[in-house]
FIFIGU-35197 format. One record per residue (C-alpha): residue in three letters; x, y, z; residue number from 1. Coordinates in pm, 1 decimal, decimal comma. Each point is the difference from the previous one (the first is absolute). Layout:
% residues N
<pt residu="ALA" xx="X" yy="Y" zz="Z" num="NUM"/>
...
***
This chain:
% residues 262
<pt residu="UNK" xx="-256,9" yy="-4570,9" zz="5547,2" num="1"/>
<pt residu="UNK" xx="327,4" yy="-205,1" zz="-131,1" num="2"/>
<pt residu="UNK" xx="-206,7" yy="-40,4" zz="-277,6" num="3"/>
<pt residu="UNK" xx="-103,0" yy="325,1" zz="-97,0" num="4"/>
<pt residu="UNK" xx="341,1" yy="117,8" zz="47,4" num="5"/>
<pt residu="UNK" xx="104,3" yy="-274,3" zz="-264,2" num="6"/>
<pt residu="UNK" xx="-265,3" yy="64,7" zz="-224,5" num="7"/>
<pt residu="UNK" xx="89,7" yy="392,1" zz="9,0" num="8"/>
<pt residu="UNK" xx="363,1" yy="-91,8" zz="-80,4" num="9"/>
<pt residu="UNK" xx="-59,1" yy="-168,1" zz="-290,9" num="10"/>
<pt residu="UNK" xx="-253,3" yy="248,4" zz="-127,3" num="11"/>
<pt residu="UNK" xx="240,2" yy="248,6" zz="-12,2" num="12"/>
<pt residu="UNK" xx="249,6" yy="-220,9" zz="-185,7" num="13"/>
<pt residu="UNK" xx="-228,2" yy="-62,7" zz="-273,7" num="14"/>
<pt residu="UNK" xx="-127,9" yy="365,3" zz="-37,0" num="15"/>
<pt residu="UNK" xx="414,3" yy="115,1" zz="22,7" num="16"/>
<pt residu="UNK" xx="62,5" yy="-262,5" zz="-326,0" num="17"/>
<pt residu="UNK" xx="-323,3" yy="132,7" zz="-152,6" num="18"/>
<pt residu="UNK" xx="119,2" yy="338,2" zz="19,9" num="19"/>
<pt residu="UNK" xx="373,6" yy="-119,1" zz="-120,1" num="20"/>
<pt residu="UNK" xx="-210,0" yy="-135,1" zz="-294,5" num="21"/>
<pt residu="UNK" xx="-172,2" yy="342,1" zz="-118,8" num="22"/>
<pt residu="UNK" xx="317,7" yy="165,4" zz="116,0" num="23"/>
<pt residu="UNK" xx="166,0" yy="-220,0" zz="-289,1" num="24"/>
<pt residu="UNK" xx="-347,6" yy="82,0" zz="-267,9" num="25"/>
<pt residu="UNK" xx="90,7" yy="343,0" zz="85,2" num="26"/>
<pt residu="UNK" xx="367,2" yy="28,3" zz="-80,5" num="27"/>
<pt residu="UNK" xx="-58,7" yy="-144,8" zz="-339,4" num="28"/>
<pt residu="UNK" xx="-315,6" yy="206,2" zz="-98,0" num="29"/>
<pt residu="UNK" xx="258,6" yy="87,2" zz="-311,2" num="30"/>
<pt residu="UNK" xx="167,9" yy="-267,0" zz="-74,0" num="31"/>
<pt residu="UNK" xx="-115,2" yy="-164,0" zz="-352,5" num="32"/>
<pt residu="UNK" xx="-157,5" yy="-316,3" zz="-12,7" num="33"/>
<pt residu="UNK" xx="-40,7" yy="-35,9" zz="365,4" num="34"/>
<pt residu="UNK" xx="-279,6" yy="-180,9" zz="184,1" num="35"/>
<pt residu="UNK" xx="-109,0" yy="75,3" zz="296,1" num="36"/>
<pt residu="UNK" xx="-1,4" yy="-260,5" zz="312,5" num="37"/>
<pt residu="UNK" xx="-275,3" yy="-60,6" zz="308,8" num="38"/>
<pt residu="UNK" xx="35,6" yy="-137,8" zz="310,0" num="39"/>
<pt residu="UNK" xx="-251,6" yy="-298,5" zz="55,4" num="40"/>
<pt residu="UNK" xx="-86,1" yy="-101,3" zz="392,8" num="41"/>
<pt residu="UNK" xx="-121,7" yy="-293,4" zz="184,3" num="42"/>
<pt residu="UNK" xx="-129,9" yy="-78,7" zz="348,9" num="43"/>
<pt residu="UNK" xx="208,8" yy="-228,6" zz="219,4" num="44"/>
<pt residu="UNK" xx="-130,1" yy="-329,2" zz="183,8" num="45"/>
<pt residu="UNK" xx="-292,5" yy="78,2" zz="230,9" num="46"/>
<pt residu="UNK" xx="-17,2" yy="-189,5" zz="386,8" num="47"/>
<pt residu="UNK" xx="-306,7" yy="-167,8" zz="8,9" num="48"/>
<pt residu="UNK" xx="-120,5" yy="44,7" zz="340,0" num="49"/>
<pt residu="UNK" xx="-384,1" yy="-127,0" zz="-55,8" num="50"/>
<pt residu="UNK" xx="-22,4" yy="-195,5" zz="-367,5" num="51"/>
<pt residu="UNK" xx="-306,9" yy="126,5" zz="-200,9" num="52"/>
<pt residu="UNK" xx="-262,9" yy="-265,5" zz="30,3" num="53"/>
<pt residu="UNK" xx="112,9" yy="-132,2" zz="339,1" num="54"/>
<pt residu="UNK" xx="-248,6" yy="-177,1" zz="209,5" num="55"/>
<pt residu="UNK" xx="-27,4" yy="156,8" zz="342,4" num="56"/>
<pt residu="UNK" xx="-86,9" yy="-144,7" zz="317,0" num="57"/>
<pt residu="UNK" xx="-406,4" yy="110,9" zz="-9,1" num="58"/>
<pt residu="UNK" xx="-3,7" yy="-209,3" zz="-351,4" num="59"/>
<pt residu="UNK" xx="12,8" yy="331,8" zz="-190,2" num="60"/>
<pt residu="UNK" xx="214,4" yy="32,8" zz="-317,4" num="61"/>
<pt residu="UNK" xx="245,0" yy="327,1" zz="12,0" num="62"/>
<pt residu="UNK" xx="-47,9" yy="221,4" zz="-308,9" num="63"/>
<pt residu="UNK" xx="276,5" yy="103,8" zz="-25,7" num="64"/>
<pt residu="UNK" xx="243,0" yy="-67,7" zz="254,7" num="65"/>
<pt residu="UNK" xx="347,9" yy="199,0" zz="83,4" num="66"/>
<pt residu="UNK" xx="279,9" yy="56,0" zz="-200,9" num="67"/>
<pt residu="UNK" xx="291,5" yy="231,9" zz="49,4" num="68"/>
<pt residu="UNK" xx="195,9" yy="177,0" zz="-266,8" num="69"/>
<pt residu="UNK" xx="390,6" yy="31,8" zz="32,9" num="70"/>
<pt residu="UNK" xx="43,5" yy="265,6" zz="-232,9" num="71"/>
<pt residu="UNK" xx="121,0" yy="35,0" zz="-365,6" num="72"/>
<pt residu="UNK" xx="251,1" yy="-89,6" zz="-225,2" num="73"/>
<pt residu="UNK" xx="173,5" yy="94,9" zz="-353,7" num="74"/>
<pt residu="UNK" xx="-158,7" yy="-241,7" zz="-269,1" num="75"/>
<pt residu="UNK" xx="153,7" yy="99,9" zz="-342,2" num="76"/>
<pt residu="UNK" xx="114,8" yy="304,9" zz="-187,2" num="77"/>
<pt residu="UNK" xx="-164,1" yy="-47,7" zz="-324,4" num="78"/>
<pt residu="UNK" xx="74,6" yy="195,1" zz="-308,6" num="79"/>
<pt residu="UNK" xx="-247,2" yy="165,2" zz="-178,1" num="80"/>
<pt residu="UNK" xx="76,2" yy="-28,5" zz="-388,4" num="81"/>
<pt residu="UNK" xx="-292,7" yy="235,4" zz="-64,1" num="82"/>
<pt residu="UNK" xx="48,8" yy="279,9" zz="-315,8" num="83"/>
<pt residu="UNK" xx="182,6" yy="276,5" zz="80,7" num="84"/>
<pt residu="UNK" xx="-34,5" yy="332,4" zz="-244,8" num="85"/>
<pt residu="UNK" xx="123,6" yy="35,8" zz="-288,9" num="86"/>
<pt residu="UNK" xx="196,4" yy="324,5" zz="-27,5" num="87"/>
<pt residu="UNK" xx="122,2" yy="155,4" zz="-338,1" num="88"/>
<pt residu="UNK" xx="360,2" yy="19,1" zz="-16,3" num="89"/>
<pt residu="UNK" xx="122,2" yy="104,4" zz="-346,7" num="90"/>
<pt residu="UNK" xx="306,3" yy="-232,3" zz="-24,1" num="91"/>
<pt residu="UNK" xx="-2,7" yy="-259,7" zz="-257,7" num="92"/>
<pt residu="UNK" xx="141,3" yy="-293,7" zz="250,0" num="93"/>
<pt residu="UNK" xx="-240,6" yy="78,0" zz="278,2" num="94"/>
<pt residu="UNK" xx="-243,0" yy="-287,3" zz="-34,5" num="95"/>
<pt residu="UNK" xx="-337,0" yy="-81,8" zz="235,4" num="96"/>
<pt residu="UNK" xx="-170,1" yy="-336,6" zz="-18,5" num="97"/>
<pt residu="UNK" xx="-404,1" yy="60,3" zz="-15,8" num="98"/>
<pt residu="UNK" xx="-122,9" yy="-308,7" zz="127,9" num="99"/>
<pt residu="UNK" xx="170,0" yy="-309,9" zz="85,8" num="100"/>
<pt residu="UNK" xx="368,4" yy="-95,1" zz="17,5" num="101"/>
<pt residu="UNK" xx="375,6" yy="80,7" zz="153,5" num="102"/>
<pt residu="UNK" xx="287,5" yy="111,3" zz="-221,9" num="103"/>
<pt residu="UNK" xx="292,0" yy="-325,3" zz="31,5" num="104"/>
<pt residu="UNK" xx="292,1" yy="154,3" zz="64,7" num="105"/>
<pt residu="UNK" xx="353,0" yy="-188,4" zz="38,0" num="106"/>
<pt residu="UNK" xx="210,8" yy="27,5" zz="276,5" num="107"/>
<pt residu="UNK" xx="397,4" yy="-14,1" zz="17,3" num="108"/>
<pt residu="UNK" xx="2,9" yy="-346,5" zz="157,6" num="109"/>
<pt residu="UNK" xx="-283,2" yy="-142,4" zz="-334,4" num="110"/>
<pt residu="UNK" xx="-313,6" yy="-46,3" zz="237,8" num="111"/>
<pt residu="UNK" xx="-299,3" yy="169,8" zz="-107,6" num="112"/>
<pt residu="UNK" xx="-131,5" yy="304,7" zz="203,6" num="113"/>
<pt residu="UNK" xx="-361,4" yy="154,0" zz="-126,9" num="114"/>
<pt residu="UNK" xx="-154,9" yy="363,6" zz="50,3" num="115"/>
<pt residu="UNK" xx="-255,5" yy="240,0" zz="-88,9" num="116"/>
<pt residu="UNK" xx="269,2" yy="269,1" zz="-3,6" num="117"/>
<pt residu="UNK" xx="11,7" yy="110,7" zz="-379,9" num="118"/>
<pt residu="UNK" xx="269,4" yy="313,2" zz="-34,1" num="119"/>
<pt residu="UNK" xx="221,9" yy="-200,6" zz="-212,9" num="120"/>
<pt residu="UNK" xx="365,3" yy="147,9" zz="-107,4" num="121"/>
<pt residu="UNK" xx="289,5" yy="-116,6" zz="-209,9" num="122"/>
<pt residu="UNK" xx="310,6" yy="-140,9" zz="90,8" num="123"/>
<pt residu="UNK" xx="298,9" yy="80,1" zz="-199,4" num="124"/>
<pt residu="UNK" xx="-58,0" yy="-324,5" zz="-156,4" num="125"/>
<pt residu="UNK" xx="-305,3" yy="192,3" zz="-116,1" num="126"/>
<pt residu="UNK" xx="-253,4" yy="-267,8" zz="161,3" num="127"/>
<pt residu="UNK" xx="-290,4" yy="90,2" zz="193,2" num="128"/>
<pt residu="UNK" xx="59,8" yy="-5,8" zz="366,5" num="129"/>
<pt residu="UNK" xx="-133,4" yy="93,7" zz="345,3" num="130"/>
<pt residu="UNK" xx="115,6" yy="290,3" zz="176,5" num="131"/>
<pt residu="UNK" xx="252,3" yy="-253,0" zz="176,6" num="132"/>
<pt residu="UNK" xx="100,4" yy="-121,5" zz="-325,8" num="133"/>
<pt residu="UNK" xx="-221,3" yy="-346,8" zz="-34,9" num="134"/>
<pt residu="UNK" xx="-19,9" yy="-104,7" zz="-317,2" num="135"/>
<pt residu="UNK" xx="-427,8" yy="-71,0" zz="-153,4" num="136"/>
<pt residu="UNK" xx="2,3" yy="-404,0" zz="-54,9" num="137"/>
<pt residu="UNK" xx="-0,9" yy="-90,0" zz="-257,5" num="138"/>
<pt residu="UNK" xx="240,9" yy="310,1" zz="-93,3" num="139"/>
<pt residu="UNK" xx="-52,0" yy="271,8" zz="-226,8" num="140"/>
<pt residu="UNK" xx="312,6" yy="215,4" zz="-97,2" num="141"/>
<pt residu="UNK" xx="-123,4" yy="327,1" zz="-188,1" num="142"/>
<pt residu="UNK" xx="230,1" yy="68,6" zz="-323,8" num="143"/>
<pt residu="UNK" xx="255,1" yy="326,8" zz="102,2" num="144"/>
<pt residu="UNK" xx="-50,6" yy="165,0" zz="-329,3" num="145"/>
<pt residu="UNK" xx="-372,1" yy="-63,1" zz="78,1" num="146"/>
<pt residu="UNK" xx="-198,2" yy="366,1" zz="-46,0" num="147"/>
<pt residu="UNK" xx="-359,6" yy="-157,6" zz="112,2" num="148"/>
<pt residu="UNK" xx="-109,5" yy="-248,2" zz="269,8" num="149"/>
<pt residu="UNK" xx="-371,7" yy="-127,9" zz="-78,1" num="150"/>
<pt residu="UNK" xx="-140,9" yy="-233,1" zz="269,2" num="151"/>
<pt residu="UNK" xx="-367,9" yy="-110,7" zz="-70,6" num="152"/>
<pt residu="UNK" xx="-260,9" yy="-134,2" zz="196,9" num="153"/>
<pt residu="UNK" xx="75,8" yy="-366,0" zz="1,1" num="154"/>
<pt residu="UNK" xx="366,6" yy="76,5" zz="46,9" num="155"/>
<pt residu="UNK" xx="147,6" yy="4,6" zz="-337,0" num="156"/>
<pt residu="UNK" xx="298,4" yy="195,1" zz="-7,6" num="157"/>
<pt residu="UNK" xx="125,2" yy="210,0" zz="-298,8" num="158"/>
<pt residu="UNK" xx="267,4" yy="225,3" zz="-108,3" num="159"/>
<pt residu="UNK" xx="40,0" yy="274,6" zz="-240,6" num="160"/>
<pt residu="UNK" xx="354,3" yy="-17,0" zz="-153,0" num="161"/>
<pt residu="UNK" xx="175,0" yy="217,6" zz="-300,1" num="162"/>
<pt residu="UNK" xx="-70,7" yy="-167,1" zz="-306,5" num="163"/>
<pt residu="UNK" xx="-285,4" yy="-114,4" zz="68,5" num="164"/>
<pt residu="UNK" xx="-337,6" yy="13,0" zz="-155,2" num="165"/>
<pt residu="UNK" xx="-213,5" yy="-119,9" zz="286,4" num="166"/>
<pt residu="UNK" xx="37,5" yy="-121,3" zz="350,6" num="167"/>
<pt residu="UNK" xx="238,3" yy="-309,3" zz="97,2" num="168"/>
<pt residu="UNK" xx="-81,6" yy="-281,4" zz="276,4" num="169"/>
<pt residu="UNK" xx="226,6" yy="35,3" zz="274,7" num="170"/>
<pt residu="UNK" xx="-137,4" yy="-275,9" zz="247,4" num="171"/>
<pt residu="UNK" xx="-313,7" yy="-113,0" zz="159,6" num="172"/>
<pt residu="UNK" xx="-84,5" yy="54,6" zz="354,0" num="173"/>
<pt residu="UNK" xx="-166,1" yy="-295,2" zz="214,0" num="174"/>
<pt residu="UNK" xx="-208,8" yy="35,9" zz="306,2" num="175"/>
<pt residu="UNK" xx="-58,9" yy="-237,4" zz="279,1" num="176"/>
<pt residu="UNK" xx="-278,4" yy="-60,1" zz="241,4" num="177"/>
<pt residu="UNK" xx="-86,9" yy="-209,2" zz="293,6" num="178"/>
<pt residu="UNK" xx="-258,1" yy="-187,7" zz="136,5" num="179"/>
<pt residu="UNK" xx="16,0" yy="208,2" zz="330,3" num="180"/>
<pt residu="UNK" xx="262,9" yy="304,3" zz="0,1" num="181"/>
<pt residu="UNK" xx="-23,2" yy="62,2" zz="324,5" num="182"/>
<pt residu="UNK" xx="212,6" yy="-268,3" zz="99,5" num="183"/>
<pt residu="UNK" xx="280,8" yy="138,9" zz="-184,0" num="184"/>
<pt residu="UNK" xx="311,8" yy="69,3" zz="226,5" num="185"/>
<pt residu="UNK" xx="54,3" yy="411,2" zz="-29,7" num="186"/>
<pt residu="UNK" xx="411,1" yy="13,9" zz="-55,1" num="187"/>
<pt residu="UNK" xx="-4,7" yy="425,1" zz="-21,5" num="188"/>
<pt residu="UNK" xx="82,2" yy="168,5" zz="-267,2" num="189"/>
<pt residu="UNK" xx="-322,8" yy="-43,3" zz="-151,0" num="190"/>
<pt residu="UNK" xx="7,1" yy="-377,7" zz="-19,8" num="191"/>
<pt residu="UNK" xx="-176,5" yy="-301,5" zz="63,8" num="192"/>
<pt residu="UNK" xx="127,6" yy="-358,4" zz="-2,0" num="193"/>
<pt residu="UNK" xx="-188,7" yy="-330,3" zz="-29,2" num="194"/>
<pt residu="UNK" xx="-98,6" yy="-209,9" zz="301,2" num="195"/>
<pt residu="UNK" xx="-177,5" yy="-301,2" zz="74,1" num="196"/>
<pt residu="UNK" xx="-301,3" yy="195,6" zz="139,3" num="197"/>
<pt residu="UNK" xx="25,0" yy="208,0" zz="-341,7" num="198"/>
<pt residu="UNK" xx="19,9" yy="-327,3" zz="-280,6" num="199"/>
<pt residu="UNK" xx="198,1" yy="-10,7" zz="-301,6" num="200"/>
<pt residu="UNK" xx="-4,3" yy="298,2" zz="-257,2" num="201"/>
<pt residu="UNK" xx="-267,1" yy="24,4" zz="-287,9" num="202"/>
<pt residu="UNK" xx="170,0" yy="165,0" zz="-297,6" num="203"/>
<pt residu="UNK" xx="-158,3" yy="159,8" zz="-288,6" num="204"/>
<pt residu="UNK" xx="-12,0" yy="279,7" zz="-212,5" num="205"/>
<pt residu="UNK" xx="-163,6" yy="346,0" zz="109,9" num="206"/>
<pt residu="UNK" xx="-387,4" yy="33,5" zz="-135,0" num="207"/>
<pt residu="UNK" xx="-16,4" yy="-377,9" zz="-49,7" num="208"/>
<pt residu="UNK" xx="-187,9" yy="-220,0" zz="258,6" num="209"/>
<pt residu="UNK" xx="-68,5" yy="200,1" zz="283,4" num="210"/>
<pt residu="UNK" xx="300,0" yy="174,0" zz="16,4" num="211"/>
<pt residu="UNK" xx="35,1" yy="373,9" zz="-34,9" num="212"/>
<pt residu="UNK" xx="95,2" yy="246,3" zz="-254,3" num="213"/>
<pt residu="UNK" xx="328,9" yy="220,4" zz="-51,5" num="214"/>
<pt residu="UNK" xx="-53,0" yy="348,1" zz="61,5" num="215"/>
<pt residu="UNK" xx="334,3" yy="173,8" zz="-145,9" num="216"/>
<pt residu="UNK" xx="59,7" yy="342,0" zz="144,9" num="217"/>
<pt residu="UNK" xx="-210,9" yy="-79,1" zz="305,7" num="218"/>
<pt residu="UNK" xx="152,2" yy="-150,2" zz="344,5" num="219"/>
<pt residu="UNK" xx="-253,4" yy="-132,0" zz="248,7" num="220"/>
<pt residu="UNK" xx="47,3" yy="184,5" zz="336,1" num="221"/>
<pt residu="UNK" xx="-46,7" yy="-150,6" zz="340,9" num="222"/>
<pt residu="UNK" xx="-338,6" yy="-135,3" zz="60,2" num="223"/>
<pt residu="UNK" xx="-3,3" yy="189,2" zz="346,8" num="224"/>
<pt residu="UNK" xx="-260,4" yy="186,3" zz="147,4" num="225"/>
<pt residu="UNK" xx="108,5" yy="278,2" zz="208,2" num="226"/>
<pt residu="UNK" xx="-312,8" yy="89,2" zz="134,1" num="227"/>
<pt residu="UNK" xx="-65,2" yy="-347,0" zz="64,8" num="228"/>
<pt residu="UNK" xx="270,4" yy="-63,5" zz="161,5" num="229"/>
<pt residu="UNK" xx="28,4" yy="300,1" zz="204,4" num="230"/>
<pt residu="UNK" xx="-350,7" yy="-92,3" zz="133,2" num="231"/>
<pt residu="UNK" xx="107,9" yy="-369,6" zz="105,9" num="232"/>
<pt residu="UNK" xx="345,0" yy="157,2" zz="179,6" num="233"/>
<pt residu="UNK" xx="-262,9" yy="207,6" zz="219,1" num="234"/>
<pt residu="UNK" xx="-214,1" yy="-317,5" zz="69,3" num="235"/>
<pt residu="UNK" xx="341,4" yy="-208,5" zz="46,7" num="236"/>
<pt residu="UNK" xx="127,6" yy="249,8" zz="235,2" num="237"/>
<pt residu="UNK" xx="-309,5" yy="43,9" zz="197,6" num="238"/>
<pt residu="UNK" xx="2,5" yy="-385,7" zz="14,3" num="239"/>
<pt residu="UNK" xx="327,9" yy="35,3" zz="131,6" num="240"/>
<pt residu="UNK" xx="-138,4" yy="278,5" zz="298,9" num="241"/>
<pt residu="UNK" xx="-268,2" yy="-261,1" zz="111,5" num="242"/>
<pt residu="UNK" xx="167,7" yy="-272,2" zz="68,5" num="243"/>
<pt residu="UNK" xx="273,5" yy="209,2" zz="209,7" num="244"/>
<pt residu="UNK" xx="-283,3" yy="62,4" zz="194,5" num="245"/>
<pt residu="UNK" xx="-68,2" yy="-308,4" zz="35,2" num="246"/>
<pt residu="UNK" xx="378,6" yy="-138,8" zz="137,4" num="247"/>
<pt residu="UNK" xx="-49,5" yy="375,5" zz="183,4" num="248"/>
<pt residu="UNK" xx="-345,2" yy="-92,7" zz="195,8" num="249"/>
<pt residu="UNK" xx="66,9" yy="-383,5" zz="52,1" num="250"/>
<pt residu="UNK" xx="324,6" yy="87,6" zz="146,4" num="251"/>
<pt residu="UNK" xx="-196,8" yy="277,5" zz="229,4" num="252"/>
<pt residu="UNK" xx="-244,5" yy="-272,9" zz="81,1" num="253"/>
<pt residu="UNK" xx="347,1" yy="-243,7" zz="102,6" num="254"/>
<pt residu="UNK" xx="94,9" yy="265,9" zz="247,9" num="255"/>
<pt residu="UNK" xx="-365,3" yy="71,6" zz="150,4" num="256"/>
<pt residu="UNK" xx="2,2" yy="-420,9" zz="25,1" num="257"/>
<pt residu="UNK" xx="338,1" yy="19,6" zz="197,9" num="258"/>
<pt residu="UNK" xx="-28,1" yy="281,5" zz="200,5" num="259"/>
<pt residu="UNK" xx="-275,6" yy="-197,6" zz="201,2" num="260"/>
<pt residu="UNK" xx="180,6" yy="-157,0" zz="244,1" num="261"/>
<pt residu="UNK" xx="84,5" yy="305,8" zz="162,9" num="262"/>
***
């Protein structure tokens, strides 16, 4: 019965993080370029009271012998880098990736942050930034008598400036990949960092080997379900019912067990 009521606990600890998990999918079903996470479980060590295979006293071989689960525990919050829709904006620095890749985006201190989050802006310095003001890497500043911002599919920016006959390069933008993105450390804001778990960057341009094309005028929204994820709060908080019940019963079973005495 000590059991059970440990193996209750810790059910209801994992299915309170898995609901802190769609909680967090939920609260960001607008925000662009996000990807949506999902709690991953495993079962703790078992107590082998009779090993599978055991030879018993008669000669016989057990089958399959007794072993005694001590609940669950959190395994991993994995990302899921999965497509989210594309979704027509009508602003000439909103950019979605279609494929493959992470905007490179500077921050203050030099390291390199990457995202999927595309609603560019200027700076006064007229480069293009994210909404907190990180610069694209490599950067691309945007002329200020510029009339026309033309961003094609493999990320070839061009301006439109008085004067001019046809369209200027401005700059070039550069995605990066990894071998496995979902060992990228989330900072906020929209950004990832590299990690061990994640390797080194892959850099190239967008439409070329494997990576994805530039949609201008498009931002990619959040690749969560809200359906989906309304359905696995339900299951997550009936999860969460059950095992109560079970700390509730074994603990009613602990006060049958010491009321016998009397």
């Amino acid at each position: 019965m000590i059991r059970s009521l440990y193996s209750g606990g810790t059910g209801m600890v994992a299915q309170q993080m898995n609901v802190d998990v769609i909680a967090n999918n939920l609260a960001n079903v607008n925000t662009v370029g996000f990807k949506r996470s999902r709690a991953d479980f495993q079962d703790l060590l078992y107590q082998t009271l009779r090993a599978p295979g055991a030879v018993t006293p008669a000669g016989t071989q057990v089958p399959t012998g007794i072993q005694i689960g001590a609940g669950v525990k959190p395994a991993a919050v994995s990302k899921i880098f999965a497509q989210g829709d594309i979704r027509n904006s009508q602003n000439e620095l909103d950019l979605a990736i279609s494929g493959k890749g992470l905007y490179q985006v500077e921050k203050p201190d030099g390291a390199i942050a990457y995202t999927r989050a595309g609603n560019f802006q200027l700076d006064s310095e007229g480069r293009m930034v994210t909404v907190d003001g990180y610069p694209l890497y490599p950067a691309i500043t945007i002329p200020q008598d510029a009339t026309l911002i033309s961003v094609d599919q493999e990320g070839r920016v061009k301006v439109m400036q008085p004067g001019s006959t046809g369209l200027n390069e401005a700059g070039q933008i550069e995605l990066a990949n990894f071998v496995n993105p979902a060992g990228l450390l989330s900072e906020g804001k929209s950004l990832y960092v590299e990690s061990e778990a994640s390797g080194p960057p892959i850099t190239g341009l967008p439409a070329n080997n494997e990576f994805g094309s530039i949609l201008q005028g498009f931002t990619e929204i959040s690749n969560v379900s809200v359906v989906e994820e309304l359905t696995q709060m339900i299951t997550a908080q009936r999860g969460y019912e059950v095992n109560s019940k079970t700390v509730t019963t074994a603990d009613q079973m602990l006060q049958t067990a010491t009321q016998l005495k009397r």
